[in-house]
C-alpha positions as CSV (number, residue, x, y, z in Angstrom):
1,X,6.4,-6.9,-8.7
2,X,10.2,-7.4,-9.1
3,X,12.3,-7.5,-11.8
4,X,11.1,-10.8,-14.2
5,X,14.4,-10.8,-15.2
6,X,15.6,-12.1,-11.7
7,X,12.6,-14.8,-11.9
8,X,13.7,-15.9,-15.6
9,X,17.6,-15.8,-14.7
10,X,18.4,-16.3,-11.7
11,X,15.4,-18.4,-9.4
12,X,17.3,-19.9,-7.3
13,X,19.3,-17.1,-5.5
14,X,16.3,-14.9,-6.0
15,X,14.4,-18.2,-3.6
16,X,17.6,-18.3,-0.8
17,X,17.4,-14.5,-0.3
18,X,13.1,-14.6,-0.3
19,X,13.6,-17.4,2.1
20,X,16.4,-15.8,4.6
21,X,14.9,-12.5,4.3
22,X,11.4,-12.6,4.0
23,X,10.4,-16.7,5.5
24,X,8.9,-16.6,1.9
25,X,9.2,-20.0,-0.2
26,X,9.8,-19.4,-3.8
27,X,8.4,-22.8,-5.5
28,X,11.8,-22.8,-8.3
29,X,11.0,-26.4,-9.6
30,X,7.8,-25.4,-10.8
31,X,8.9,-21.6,-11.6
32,X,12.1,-23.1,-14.1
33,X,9.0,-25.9,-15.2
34,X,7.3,-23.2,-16.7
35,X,9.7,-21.2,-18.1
36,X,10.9,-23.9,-20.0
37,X,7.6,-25.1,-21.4
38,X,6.9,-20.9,-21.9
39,X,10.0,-20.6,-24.0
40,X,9.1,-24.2,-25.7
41,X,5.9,-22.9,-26.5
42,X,6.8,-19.5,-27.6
43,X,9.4,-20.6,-30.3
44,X,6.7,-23.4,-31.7
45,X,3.7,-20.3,-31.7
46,X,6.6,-18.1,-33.8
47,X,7.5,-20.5,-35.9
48,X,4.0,-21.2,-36.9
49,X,3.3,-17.5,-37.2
50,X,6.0,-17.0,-39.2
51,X,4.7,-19.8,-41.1
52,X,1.2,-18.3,-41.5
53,X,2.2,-15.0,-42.3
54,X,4.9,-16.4,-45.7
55,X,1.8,-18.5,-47.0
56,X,-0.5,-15.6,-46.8
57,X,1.9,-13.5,-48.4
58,X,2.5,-16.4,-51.2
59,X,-1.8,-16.5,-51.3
60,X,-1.5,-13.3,-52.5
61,X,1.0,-13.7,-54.7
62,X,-0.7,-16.6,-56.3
63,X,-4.1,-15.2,-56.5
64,X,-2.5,-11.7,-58.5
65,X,-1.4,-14.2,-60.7
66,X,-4.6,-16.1,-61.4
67,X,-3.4,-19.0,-60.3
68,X,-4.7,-22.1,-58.1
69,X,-4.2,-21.3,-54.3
70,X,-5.9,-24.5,-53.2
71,X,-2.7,-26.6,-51.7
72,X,-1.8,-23.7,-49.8
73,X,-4.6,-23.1,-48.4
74,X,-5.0,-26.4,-47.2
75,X,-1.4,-25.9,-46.1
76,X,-2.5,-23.4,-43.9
77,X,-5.7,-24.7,-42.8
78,X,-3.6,-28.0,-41.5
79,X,-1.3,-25.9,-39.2
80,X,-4.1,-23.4,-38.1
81,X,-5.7,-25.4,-35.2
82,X,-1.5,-26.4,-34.2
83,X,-1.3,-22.4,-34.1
84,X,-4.7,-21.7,-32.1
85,X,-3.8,-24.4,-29.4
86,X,-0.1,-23.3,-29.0
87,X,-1.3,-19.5,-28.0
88,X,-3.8,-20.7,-25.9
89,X,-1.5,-22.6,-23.7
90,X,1.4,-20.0,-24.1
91,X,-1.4,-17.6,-22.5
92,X,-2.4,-19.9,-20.1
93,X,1.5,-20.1,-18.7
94,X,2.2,-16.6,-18.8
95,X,-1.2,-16.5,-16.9
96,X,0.9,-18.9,-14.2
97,X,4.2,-17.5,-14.4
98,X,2.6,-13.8,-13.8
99,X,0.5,-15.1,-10.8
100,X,3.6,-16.5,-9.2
101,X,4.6,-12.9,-9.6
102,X,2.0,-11.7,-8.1
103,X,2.5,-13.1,-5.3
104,X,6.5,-12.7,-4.4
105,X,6.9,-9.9,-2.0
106,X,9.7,-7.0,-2.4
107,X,12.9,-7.4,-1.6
108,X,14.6,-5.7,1.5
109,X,17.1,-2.8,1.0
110,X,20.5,-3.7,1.9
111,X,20.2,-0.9,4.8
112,X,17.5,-2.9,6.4
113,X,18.3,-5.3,9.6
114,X,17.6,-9.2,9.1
115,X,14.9,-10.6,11.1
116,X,11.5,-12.5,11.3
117,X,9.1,-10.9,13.3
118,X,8.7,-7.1,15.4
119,X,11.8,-8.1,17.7
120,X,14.2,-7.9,15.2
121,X,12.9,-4.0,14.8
122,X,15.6,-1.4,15.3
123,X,15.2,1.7,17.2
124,X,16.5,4.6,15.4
125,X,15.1,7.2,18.4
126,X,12.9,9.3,20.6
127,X,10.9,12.0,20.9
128,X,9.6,14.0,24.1
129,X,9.3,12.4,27.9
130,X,6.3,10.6,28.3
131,X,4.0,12.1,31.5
132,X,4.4,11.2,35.2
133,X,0.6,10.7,36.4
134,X,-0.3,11.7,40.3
135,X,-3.7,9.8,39.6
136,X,-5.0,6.8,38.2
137,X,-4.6,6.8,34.4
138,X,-7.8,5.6,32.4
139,X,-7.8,4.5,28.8
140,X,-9.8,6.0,25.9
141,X,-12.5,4.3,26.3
142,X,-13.0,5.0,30.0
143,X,-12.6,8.8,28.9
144,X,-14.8,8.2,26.0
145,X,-18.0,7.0,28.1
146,X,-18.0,9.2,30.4
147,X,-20.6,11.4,28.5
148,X,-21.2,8.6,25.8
149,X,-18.5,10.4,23.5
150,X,-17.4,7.0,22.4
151,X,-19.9,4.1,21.6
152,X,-19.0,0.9,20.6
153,X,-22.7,-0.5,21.7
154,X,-24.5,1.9,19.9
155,X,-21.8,0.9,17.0
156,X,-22.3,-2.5,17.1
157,X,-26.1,-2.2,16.7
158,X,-25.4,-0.6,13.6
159,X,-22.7,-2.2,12.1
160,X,-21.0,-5.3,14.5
161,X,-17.8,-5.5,16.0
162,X,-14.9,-3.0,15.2
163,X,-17.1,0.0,14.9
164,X,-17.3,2.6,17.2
165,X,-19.8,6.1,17.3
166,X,-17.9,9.3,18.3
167,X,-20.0,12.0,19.7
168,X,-20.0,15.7,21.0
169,X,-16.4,17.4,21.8
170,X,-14.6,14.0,21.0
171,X,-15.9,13.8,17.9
172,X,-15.2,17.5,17.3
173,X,-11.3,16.7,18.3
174,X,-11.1,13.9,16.2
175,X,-12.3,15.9,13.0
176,X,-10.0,18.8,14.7
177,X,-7.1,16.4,13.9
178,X,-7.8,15.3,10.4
179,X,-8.1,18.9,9.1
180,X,-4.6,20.4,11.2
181,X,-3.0,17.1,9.7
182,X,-4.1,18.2,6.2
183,X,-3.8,21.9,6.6
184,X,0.4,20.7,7.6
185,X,0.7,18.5,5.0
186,X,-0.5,20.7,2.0
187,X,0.5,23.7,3.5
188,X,4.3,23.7,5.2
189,X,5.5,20.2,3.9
190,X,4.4,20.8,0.4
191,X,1.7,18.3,-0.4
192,X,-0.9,18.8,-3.1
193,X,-4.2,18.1,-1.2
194,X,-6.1,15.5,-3.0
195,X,-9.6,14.2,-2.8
196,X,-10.0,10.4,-3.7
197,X,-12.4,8.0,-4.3
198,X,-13.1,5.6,-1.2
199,X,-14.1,2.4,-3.9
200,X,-11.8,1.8,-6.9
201,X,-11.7,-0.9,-9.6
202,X,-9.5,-4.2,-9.3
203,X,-6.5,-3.3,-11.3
204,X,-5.7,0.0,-8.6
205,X,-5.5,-2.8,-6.0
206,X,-3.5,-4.9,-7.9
207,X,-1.0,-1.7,-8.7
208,X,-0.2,-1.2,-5.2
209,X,-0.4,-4.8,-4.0
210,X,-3.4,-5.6,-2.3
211,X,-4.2,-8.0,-4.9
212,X,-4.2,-10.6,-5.3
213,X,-2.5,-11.5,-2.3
214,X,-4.6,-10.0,0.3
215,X,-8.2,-10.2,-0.8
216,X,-9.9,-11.5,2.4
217,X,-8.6,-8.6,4.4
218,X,-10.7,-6.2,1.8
219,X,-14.6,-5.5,1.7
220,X,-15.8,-5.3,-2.0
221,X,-19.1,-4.3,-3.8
222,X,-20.8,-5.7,-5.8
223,X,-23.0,-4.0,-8.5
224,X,-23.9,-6.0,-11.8
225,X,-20.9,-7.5,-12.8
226,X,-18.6,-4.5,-11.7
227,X,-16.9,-5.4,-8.6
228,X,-14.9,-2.5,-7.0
229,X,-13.3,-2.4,-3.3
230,X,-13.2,0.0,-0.7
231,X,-10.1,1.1,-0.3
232,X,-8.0,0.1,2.5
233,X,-6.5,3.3,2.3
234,X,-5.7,6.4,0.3
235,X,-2.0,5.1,-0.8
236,X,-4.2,3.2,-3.3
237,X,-6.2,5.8,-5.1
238,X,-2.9,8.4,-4.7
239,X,-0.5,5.9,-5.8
240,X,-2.7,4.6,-8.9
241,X,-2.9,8.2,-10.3
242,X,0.2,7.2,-11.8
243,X,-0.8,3.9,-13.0
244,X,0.4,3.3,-16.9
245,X,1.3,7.6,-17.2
246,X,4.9,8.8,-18.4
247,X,5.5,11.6,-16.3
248,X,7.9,14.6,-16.8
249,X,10.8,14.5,-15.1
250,X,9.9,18.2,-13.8
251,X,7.2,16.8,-11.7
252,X,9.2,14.9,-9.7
253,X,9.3,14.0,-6.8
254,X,5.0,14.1,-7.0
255,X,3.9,14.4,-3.3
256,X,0.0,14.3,-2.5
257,X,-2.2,14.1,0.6
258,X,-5.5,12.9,1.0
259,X,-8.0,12.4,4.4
260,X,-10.3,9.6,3.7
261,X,-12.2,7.0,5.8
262,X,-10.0,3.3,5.4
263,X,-11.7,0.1,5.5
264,X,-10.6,-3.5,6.5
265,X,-11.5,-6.7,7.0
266,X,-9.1,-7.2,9.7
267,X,-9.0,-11.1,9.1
268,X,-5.9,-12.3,10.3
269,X,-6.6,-10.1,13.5
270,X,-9.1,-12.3,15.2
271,X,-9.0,-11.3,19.0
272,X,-6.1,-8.4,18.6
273,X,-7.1,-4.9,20.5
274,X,-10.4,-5.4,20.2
275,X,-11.2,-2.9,23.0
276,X,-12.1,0.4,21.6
277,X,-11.0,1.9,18.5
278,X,-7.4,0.8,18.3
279,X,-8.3,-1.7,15.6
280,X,-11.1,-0.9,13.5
281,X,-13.1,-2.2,10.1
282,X,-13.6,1.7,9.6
283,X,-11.3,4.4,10.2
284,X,-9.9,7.6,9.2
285,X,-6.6,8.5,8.1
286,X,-3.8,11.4,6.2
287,X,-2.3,9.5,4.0
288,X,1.0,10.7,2.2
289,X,2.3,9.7,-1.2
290,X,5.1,10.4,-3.3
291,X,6.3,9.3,-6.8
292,X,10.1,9.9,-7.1
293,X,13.3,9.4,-9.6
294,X,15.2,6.5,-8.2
295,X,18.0,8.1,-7.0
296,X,15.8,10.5,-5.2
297,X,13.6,7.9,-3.4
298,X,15.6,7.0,-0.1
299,X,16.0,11.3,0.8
300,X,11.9,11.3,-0.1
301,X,11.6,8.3,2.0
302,X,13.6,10.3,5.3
303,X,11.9,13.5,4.3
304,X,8.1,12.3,4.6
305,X,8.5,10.5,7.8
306,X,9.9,13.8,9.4
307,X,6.7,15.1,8.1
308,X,4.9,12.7,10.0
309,X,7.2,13.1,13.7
310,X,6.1,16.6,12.8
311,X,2.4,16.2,13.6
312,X,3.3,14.2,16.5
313,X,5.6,16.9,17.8
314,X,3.1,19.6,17.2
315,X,0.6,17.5,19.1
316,X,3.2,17.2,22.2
317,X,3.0,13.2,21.8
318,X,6.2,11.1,23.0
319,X,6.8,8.9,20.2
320,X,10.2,7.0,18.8
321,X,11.3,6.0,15.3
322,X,11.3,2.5,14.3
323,X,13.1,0.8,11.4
324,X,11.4,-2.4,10.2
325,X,13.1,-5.7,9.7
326,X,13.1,-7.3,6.7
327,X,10.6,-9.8,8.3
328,X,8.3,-7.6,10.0
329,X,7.4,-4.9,6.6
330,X,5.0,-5.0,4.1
331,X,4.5,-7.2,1.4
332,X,5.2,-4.1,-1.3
333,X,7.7,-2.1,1.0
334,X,11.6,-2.3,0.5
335,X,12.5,-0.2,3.5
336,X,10.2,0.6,6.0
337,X,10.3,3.4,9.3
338,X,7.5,3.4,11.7
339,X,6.4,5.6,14.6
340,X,5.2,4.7,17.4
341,X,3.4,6.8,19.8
342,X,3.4,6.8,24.1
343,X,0.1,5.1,25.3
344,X,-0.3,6.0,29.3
345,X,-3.0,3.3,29.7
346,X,-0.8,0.6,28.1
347,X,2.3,1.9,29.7
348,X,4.1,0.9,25.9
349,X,4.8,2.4,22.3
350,X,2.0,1.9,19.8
351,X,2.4,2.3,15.9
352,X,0.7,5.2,14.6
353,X,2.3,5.3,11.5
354,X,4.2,3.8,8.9
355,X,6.5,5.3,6.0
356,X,7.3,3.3,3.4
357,X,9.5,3.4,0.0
358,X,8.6,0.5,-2.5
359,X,10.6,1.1,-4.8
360,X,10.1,0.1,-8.2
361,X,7.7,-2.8,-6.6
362,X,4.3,-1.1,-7.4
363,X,5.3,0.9,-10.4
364,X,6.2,-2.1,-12.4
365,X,2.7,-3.7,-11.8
366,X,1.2,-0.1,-12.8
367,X,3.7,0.5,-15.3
368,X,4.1,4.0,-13.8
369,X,7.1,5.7,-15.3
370,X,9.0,8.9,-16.2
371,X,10.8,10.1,-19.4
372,X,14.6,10.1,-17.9
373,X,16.2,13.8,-19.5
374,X,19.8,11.7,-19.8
375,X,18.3,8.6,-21.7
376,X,15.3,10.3,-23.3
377,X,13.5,6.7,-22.8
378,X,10.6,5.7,-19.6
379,X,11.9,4.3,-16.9
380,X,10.2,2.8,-13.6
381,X,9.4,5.3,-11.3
382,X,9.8,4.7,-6.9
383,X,6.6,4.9,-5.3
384,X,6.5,5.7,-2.0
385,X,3.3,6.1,1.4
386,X,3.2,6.9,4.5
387,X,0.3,7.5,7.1
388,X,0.6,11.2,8.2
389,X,-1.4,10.1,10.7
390,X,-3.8,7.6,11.9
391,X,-6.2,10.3,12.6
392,X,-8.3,7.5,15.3
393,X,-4.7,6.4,16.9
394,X,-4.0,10.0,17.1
395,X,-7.1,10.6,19.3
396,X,-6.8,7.7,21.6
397,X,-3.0,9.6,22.6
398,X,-4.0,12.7,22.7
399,X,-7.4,11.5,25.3
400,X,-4.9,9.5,27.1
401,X,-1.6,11.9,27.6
402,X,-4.0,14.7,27.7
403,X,-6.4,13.7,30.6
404,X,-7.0,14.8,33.8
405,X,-7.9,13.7,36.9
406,X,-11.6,14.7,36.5
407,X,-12.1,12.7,33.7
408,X,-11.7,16.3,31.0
409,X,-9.4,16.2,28.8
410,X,-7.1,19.0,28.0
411,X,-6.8,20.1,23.8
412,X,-3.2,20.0,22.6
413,X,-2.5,24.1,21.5
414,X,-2.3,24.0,17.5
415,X,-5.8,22.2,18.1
416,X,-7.6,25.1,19.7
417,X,-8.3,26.8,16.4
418,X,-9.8,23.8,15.4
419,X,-12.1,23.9,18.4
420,X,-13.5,27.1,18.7
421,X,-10.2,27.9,20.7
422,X,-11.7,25.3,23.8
423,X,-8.4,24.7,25.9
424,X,-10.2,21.3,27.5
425,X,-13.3,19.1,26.9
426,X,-15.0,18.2,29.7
């Protein structure tokens, strides 16, 4: 959420850069509408509670006295419904005004290139030479079948579309790559491994974003009346551990890790890489998440997505860096790398990951703050995620730059230990 000071003050520059930076329309006739009836309002509510609070005061008074305290009572009993409308509509515009909120995304840093869609994206570089073939490449899922390692029929039985079954050695690689992703993470770079839940309440998706905005593309439950979501992935649960804390200045920057399954809907993805398990409703991913001092945020943001080439570069995988436009990032994100990895079969970069600092975007709508040492008050914290990585996009390169003419594939070396030492499925 940004600053309601910008939406209060100054709507319509706050629109024109929304608009030029983001394609996002900013309704500011019906945004300065309702600040003017909210301030209307609120000076009418005050005066009556004012109001209220003198003639109970002069009750008192009057009834320590002995005396009558009929007129005022009536006094008060004439002005009370006045006073119960005005704070019911004074909640029901702050109830507008805060959805409008809701619903603005963050602003780009002034680092990040103008632009409207992925071709605006800036290269920032590369990493390793992607592999000359002597044979006919296949993609993962041709690899996959050939022993019924990978099963989207068997999947789709069970589930429907966007699932797939892993079996055997691939789905021994697969776990192989979650736990040397974690073991990195919360060993070399520094992360506390964390466990999270996989379903959390409403107000954890509305601290990092997800709601209300982007509810269709989330699968709920539904027991009773308690509705909770599964989580779309682990930035939510990490991210929310902060959610209305004041943390020590000492335990920043925070940085946690967490493996966990993600789930989406997928909805505005009808008919996009619906061949094997590039885009999934279910899939697995190392998250990574810190919660930084302000001035600390853009070195934590450079920092954890060289903890992310990292894997990639352990793995062997060509990849390059990519900075985001300000119209191709995230509703929450202010500045935005991500990383792309070499897929043979496609003969093109595909994203793998994506680092991201928010800013003070989702600690305002958690109220997530720290106690600064040089004010002694709490102040917003930066929040900050980051996919350490895709563990399922991570398999599909290694299958693929990894294969052989036979059809085996050959295990990456920090793997091995993760495989019984096995140098190649087959």
């Amino acid at each position: 959420m940004l600053d309601p000071a910008l939406l209060r003050n100054q709507a319509p520059d706050l629109a024109q850069r929304l608009r030029d930076s983001r394609g996002f329309d900013l309704d500011v006739a019906r945004l300065e509408a309702l600040e003017a009836d909210r301030k209307r309002i609120q000076v009418r509510t005050q005066e009556l509670q004012n109001l209220r609070n003198i003639r109970s005061k002069q009750i008192g008074m009057l009834k320590a006295k002995g005396e009558d305290v009929a007129a005022v009572m009536a006094e008060v009993a004439s002005f009370g419904e006045e006073l119960k409308a005005s704070e019911g509509e004074l909640e029901r515009i702050r109830g507008e005004l805060e959805a409008i909120a809701l619903g603005i995304p963050n602003l780009p840093d002034a680092s990040v290139p103008a632009g409207s869609d992925e071709t605006g994206n800036v290269e920032q570089h590369r990493w390793g030479t992607p592999r000359s073939f002597d044979f006919e490449v296949k993609d993962h899922v041709e690899l996959g079948a050939r022993h019924g390692w990978l099963d989207g029929e068997t999947a789709a039985k069970l589930s429907g579309s966007r699932f797939t079954v892993l079996r055997g050695q691939l789905a021994r690689l697969h776990r192989a790559l979650a736990q040397f992703m974690l073991d990195l993470h919360s060993g070399a770079h520094g992360y506390e491994e964390t466990n999270v839940p996989l379903l959390v309440n409403a107000d954890s998706m509305r601290g990092t974003g997800q709601l209300p905005k982007f509810e269709e593309d989330l699968f709920s439950t539904l027991l009773g009346e308690h509705k909770r979501y599964l989580i779309p992935t682990s930035e939510v649960p990490l991210t929310n551990i902060a959610r209305d804390e004041i943390l020590d200045a000492e335990r920043l920057p925070l940085r946690m890790t967490a493996h966990s399954l993600c789930f989406r809907a997928e909805a505005g993805a009808a008919g996009r890489d619906t061949r094997g398990m590039i885009r999934q409703h279910q899939f697995e991913k190392v998250e990574l998440v810190s919660i930084a001092k302000p001035d600390e945020s853009d070195a934590e943001h450079q920092r954890m997505t060289r903890c992310a080439e990292t894997v990639l570069e352990q793995l062997g995988l060509p990849y390059r860096r990519m900075l985001l436009c300000s119209g191709d990032m995230g509703f929450g994100a202010t500045k935005t790398f991500d990383l792309e990895v070499w897929l043979p079969s496609q003969q093109t970069y595909r994203e793998i990951s994506s680092c991201s600092n928010c800013g003070d975007f989702q600690a305002r709508r958690m109220q997530a703050r720290w106690r600064n040492p040089a004010t002694g008050k709490p102040e917003l914290v930066h929040t900050l995620n980051g996919s350490g990585v895709a563990v399922g996009r991570a398999l599909i390169a290694v299958m693929e730059n990894y294969q052989n003419a036979d059809g085996s594939i050959d295990v990456p070396e920090v793997l091995r230990p993760y495989m019984g030492g096995a140098a190649r499925i087959a």
